[in-house]
C-alpha positions in Angstrom: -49.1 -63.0 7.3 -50.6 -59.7 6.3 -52.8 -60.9 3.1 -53.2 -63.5 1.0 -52.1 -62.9 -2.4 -51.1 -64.5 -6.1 -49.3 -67.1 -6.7 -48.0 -69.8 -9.3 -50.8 -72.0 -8.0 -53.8 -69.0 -8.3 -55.2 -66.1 -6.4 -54.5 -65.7 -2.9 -52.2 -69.1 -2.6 -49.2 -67.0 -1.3 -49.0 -64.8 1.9 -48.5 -60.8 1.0 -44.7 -61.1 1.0 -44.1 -64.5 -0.8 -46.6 -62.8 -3.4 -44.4 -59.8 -4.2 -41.7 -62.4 -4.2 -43.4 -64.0 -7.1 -44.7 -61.1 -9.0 -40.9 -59.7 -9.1 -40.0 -62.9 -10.7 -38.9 -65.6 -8.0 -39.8 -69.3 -8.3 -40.2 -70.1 -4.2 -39.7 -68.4 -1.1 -35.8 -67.1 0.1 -33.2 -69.6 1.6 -32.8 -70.4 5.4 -30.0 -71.4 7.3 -30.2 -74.0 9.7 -31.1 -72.0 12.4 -34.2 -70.7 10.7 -32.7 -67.1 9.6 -33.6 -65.8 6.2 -30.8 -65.2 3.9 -30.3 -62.6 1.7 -29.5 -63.8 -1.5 -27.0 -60.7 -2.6 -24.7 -60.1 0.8 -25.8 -63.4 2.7 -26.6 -61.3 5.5 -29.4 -63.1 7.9 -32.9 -62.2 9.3 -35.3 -63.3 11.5 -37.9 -62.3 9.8 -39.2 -62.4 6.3 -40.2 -59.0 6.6 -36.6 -57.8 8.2 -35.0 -59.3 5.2 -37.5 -57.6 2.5 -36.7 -54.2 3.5 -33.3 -55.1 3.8 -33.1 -56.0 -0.1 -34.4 -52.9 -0.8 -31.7 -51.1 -0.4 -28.9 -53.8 -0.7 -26.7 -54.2 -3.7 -24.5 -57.3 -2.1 -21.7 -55.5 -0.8 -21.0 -53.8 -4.4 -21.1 -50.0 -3.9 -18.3 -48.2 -2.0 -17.9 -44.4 -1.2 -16.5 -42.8 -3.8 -14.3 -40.7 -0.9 -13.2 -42.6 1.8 -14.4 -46.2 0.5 -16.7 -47.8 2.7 -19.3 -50.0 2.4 -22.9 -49.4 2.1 -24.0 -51.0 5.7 -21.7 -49.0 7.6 -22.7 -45.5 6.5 -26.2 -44.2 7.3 -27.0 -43.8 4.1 -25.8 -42.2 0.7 -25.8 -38.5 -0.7 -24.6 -36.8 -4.0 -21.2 -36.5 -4.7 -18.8 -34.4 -7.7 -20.1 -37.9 -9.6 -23.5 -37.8 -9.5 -26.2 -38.9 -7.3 -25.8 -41.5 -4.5 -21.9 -41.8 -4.6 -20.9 -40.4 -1.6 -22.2 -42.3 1.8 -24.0 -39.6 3.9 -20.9 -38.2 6.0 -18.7 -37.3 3.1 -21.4 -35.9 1.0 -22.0 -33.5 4.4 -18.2 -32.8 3.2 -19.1 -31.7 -0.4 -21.6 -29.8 0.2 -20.0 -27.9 2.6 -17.1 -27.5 0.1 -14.9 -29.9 0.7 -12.9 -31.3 -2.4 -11.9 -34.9 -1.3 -12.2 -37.1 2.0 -10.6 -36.0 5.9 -6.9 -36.6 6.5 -6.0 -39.9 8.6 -3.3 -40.4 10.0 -1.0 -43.6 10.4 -3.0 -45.5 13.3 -6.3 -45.0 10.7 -8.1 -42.3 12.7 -9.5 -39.5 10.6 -7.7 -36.0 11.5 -9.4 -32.4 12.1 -7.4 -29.2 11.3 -6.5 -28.6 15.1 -5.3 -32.1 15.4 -7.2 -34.2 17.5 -8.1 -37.4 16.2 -11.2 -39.3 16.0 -12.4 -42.9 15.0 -14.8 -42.6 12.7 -15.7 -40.1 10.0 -18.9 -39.1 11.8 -17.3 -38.0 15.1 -15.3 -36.1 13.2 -18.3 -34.5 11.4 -19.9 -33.6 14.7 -16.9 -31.9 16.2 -16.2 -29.9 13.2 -19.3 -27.8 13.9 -17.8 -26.6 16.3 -14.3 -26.4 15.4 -12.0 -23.2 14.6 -9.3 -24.9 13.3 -7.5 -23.8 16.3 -7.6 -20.5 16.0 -9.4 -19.3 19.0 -7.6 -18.0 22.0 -9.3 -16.2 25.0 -8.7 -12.8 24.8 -7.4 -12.6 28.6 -5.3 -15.7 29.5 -5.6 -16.9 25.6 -5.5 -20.2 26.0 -7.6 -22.4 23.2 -10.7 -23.4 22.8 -9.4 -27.5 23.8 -8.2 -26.1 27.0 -10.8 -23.9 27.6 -14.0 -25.8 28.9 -16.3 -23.4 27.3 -16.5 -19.9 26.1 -18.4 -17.0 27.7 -19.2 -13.6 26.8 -16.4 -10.7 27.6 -15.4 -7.1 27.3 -15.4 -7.7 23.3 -18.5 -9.7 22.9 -19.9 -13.1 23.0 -17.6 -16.0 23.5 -14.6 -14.4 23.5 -13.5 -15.4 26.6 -12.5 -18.3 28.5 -15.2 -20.0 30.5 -13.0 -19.5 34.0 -12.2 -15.4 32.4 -15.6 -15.2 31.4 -16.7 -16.2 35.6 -14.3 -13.6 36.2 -15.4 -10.9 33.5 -19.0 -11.0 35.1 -18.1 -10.9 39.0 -16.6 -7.3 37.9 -12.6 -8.0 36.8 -11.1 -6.4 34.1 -8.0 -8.8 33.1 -6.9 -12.2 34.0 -6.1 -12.9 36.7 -1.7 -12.6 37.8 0.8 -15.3 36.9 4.0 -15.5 38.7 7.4 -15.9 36.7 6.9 -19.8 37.1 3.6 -19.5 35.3 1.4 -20.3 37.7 -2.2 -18.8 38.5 -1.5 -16.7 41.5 -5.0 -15.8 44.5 -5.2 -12.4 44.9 -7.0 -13.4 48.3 -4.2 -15.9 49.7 -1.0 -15.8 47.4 -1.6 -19.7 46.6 -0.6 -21.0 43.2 -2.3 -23.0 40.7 -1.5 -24.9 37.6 -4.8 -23.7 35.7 -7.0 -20.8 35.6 -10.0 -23.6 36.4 -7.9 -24.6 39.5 -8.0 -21.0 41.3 -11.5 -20.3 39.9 -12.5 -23.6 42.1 -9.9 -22.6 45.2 -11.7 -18.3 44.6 -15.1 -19.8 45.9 -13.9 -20.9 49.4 -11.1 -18.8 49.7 -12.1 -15.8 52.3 
Protein backbone atom coordinates (compact mmCIF):
# COMPACT_ATOMS: atom_id res chain seq x y z
CA UNK A 1 0.00 0.00 0.00
CA UNK A 2 1.37 3.35 -1.27
CA UNK A 3 -0.99 5.87 0.98
CA UNK A 4 -3.76 5.91 2.91
CA UNK A 5 -6.55 7.65 1.37
CA UNK A 6 -10.63 8.48 1.54
CA UNK A 7 -12.99 6.31 1.89
CA UNK A 8 -16.88 5.61 2.65
CA UNK A 9 -15.86 5.26 6.25
CA UNK A 10 -13.58 8.78 6.37
CA UNK A 11 -10.13 10.12 5.58
CA UNK A 12 -7.44 7.77 5.07
CA UNK A 13 -9.65 4.42 5.71
CA UNK A 14 -8.75 3.04 2.13
CA UNK A 15 -5.17 2.22 0.74
CA UNK A 16 -4.18 4.73 -2.39
CA UNK A 17 -5.68 2.40 -4.98
CA UNK A 18 -9.03 1.26 -3.23
CA UNK A 19 -9.35 5.21 -2.72
CA UNK A 20 -9.34 6.05 -6.38
CA UNK A 21 -11.56 3.06 -6.68
CA UNK A 22 -14.00 4.92 -4.53
CA UNK A 23 -13.65 8.36 -5.66
CA UNK A 24 -14.52 7.02 -9.38
CA UNK A 25 -17.64 5.76 -8.04
CA UNK A 26 -17.22 1.94 -6.81
CA UNK A 27 -18.88 0.60 -3.70
CA UNK A 28 -15.84 -2.03 -2.53
CA UNK A 29 -12.77 -3.31 -3.84
CA UNK A 30 -12.63 -5.50 -7.52
CA UNK A 31 -13.59 -9.33 -7.61
CA UNK A 32 -11.09 -12.25 -7.05
CA UNK A 33 -11.07 -15.63 -8.30
CA UNK A 34 -10.40 -18.37 -6.23
CA UNK A 35 -6.84 -18.32 -6.72
CA UNK A 36 -6.53 -14.82 -5.42
CA UNK A 37 -6.21 -13.00 -9.06
CA UNK A 38 -7.95 -9.76 -9.53
CA UNK A 39 -10.55 -9.62 -12.20
CA UNK A 40 -11.20 -7.15 -14.45
CA UNK A 41 -14.65 -6.33 -14.37
CA UNK A 42 -14.96 -5.40 -18.43
CA UNK A 43 -12.79 -8.40 -20.28
CA UNK A 44 -12.50 -10.79 -17.13
CA UNK A 45 -8.89 -10.84 -17.75
CA UNK A 46 -6.85 -11.68 -14.28
CA UNK A 47 -4.05 -10.05 -12.29
CA UNK A 48 -1.83 -10.55 -9.62
CA UNK A 49 -1.88 -7.51 -8.53
CA UNK A 50 -4.17 -4.69 -7.71
CA UNK A 51 -1.95 -2.38 -9.30
CA UNK A 52 -1.42 -4.77 -12.67
CA UNK A 53 -5.16 -4.72 -13.01
CA UNK A 54 -5.53 -0.66 -12.50
CA UNK A 55 -3.38 0.11 -15.31
CA UNK A 56 -4.85 -2.53 -17.20
CA UNK A 57 -8.46 -0.73 -16.99
CA UNK A 58 -7.04 2.16 -18.18
CA UNK A 59 -6.91 1.30 -21.37
CA UNK A 60 -9.43 -1.62 -21.58
CA UNK A 61 -12.82 -1.26 -23.20
CA UNK A 62 -13.83 -5.20 -22.51
CA UNK A 63 -12.99 -6.59 -25.74
CA UNK A 64 -15.24 -3.95 -27.68
CA UNK A 65 -13.01 -1.98 -30.09
CA UNK A 66 -11.67 -3.82 -33.21
CA UNK A 67 -9.32 -2.38 -36.04
CA UNK A 68 -11.18 -0.80 -38.35
CA UNK A 69 -8.62 -2.55 -41.18
CA UNK A 70 -7.85 -5.86 -40.51
CA UNK A 71 -10.17 -6.48 -37.28
CA UNK A 72 -8.30 -7.33 -34.34
CA UNK A 73 -8.65 -6.89 -30.97
CA UNK A 74 -7.33 -4.25 -28.78
CA UNK A 75 -4.81 -6.71 -26.68
CA UNK A 76 -3.18 -8.01 -29.55
CA UNK A 77 -2.00 -4.90 -31.22
CA UNK A 78 0.51 -2.62 -29.55
CA UNK A 79 -1.49 0.05 -29.45
CA UNK A 80 -3.90 2.20 -31.62
CA UNK A 81 -3.22 5.11 -34.24
CA UNK A 82 -5.51 7.39 -36.53
CA UNK A 83 -7.12 6.05 -39.26
CA UNK A 84 -9.43 7.66 -42.60
CA UNK A 85 -12.10 7.53 -39.39
CA UNK A 86 -10.74 9.48 -36.97
CA UNK A 87 -8.48 9.15 -34.13
CA UNK A 88 -7.67 5.74 -32.51
CA UNK A 89 -9.34 3.40 -35.08
CA UNK A 90 -6.66 1.88 -36.61
CA UNK A 91 -4.38 -0.56 -34.19
CA UNK A 92 -0.78 0.73 -34.52
CA UNK A 93 0.47 -1.57 -37.54
CA UNK A 94 -2.27 -0.57 -39.99
CA UNK A 95 -2.28 3.04 -39.08
CA UNK A 96 1.86 2.66 -40.05
CA UNK A 97 -0.18 1.55 -43.44
CA UNK A 98 -2.20 4.84 -43.73
CA UNK A 99 0.15 7.06 -43.17
CA UNK A 100 2.31 5.71 -45.49
CA UNK A 101 -0.52 5.78 -48.04
CA UNK A 102 -2.00 2.86 -47.94
CA UNK A 103 -5.85 2.74 -48.74
CA UNK A 104 -7.07 -0.51 -46.83
CA UNK A 105 -5.45 -3.51 -44.97
CA UNK A 106 -2.40 -6.15 -46.65
CA UNK A 107 -3.58 -8.94 -48.88
CA UNK A 108 -3.80 -12.62 -47.09
CA UNK A 109 -3.88 -15.27 -48.69
CA UNK A 110 -6.04 -18.59 -48.10
CA UNK A 111 -3.83 -20.24 -45.17
CA UNK A 112 -4.51 -16.53 -43.35
CA UNK A 113 -0.88 -15.21 -43.64
CA UNK A 114 -0.75 -11.63 -44.70
CA UNK A 115 0.94 -11.20 -48.31
CA UNK A 116 3.83 -8.62 -49.49
CA UNK A 117 3.98 -7.53 -53.20
CA UNK A 118 6.93 -9.96 -54.00
CA UNK A 119 5.10 -12.79 -52.50
CA UNK A 120 6.45 -14.10 -49.50
CA UNK A 121 4.21 -14.58 -46.70
CA UNK A 122 4.29 -13.66 -43.22
CA UNK A 123 2.17 -14.44 -39.93
CA UNK A 124 1.46 -11.50 -38.59
CA UNK A 125 0.86 -7.97 -39.81
CA UNK A 126 3.85 -6.67 -38.03
CA UNK A 127 6.44 -8.99 -39.66
CA UNK A 128 5.10 -7.89 -42.56
CA UNK A 129 5.56 -4.17 -41.63
CA UNK A 130 9.20 -4.74 -40.80
CA UNK A 131 10.12 -6.50 -44.08
CA UNK A 132 8.39 -3.94 -46.08
CA UNK A 133 11.10 -1.43 -45.23
CA UNK A 134 13.07 -3.14 -46.99
CA UNK A 135 11.22 -4.40 -49.75
CA UNK A 136 11.17 -3.45 -53.61
CA UNK A 137 8.38 -5.23 -54.61
CA UNK A 138 10.63 -7.45 -56.38
CA UNK A 139 12.00 -5.30 -58.60
CA UNK A 140 15.64 -5.48 -57.94
CA UNK A 141 17.99 -7.54 -59.88
CA UNK A 142 21.83 -7.41 -59.66
CA UNK A 143 23.08 -5.75 -62.37
CA UNK A 144 25.75 -8.65 -63.30
CA UNK A 145 24.20 -12.14 -62.64
CA UNK A 146 20.60 -10.24 -61.85
CA UNK A 147 19.27 -12.38 -59.60
CA UNK A 148 16.78 -10.73 -56.77
CA UNK A 149 17.17 -9.31 -53.95
CA UNK A 150 15.46 -12.86 -51.96
CA UNK A 151 18.20 -14.74 -53.62
CA UNK A 152 20.76 -12.45 -53.15
CA UNK A 153 22.01 -12.42 -49.44
CA UNK A 154 22.80 -8.72 -49.49
CA UNK A 155 23.63 -6.00 -51.81
CA UNK A 156 26.92 -4.26 -52.29
CA UNK A 157 28.16 -1.38 -54.10
CA UNK A 158 29.19 -1.86 -58.01
CA UNK A 159 30.22 -0.26 -61.22
CA UNK A 160 26.82 1.85 -61.08
CA UNK A 161 26.70 2.72 -57.46
CA UNK A 162 25.68 1.62 -54.16
CA UNK A 163 23.79 -1.63 -53.88
CA UNK A 164 23.43 -2.45 -57.13
CA UNK A 165 25.00 -5.48 -56.97
CA UNK A 166 24.75 -8.86 -55.67
CA UNK A 167 26.61 -9.40 -52.40
CA UNK A 168 28.73 -12.53 -54.08
CA UNK A 169 29.22 -9.75 -57.60
CA UNK A 170 29.77 -7.10 -55.31
CA UNK A 171 32.98 -9.55 -53.52
CA UNK A 172 33.85 -9.83 -56.98
CA UNK A 173 33.47 -6.05 -58.21
CA UNK A 174 35.97 -5.07 -55.35
CA UNK A 175 38.81 -7.85 -55.84
CA UNK A 176 39.05 -6.03 -59.43
CA UNK A 177 36.36 -7.99 -62.00
CA UNK A 178 34.42 -6.40 -64.41
CA UNK A 179 31.33 -8.90 -65.01
CA UNK A 180 30.04 -11.97 -63.55
CA UNK A 181 31.57 -14.43 -63.40
CA UNK A 182 30.96 -17.46 -66.82
CA UNK A 183 27.96 -19.86 -66.84
CA UNK A 184 28.12 -22.85 -68.92
CA UNK A 185 25.10 -23.86 -71.21
CA UNK A 186 23.72 -25.94 -68.27
CA UNK A 187 23.67 -22.83 -66.09
CA UNK A 188 26.02 -23.45 -63.85
CA UNK A 189 28.73 -21.03 -62.18
CA UNK A 190 31.86 -22.08 -63.91
CA UNK A 191 36.00 -21.35 -61.70
CA UNK A 192 38.03 -19.58 -63.85
CA UNK A 193 40.88 -21.24 -61.64
CA UNK A 194 39.75 -24.99 -61.86
CA UNK A 195 36.72 -25.40 -64.41
CA UNK A 196 34.48 -26.76 -61.43
CA UNK A 197 30.81 -26.04 -61.52
CA UNK A 198 28.50 -24.67 -59.13
CA UNK A 199 24.78 -24.29 -58.54
CA UNK A 200 25.05 -20.57 -57.13
CA UNK A 201 27.24 -17.63 -57.49
CA UNK A 202 27.62 -17.95 -53.33
CA UNK A 203 28.83 -21.62 -53.95
CA UNK A 204 31.99 -20.61 -56.19
CA UNK A 205 32.54 -17.43 -54.27
CA UNK A 206 33.07 -19.93 -51.15
CA UNK A 207 35.08 -22.78 -53.47
CA UNK A 208 37.29 -18.94 -55.12
CA UNK A 209 38.90 -18.69 -51.53
CA UNK A 210 40.69 -22.08 -51.46
CA UNK A 211 40.85 -22.68 -54.89
CA UNK A 212 44.75 -21.96 -56.00
Amino acid sequence: VLAGGPGPDGKQTLCSVCSARFRAGHSGPPAKTEAGLFVCERCERTFETFAARGIHMRRCDGGAWRCGWCESKYEAKSGKGPGPEGPGTLCSACSARFRSGATGPPQVDAAGKYLCDCGRTFETIGALGVHKRHCDGGRWRCGWCECDAAAAQGKGPGPDGPKTLCSACSSRHKNGHTGPPEVNQAGKFVCDLCSRQFETIGALGGHKRFCD
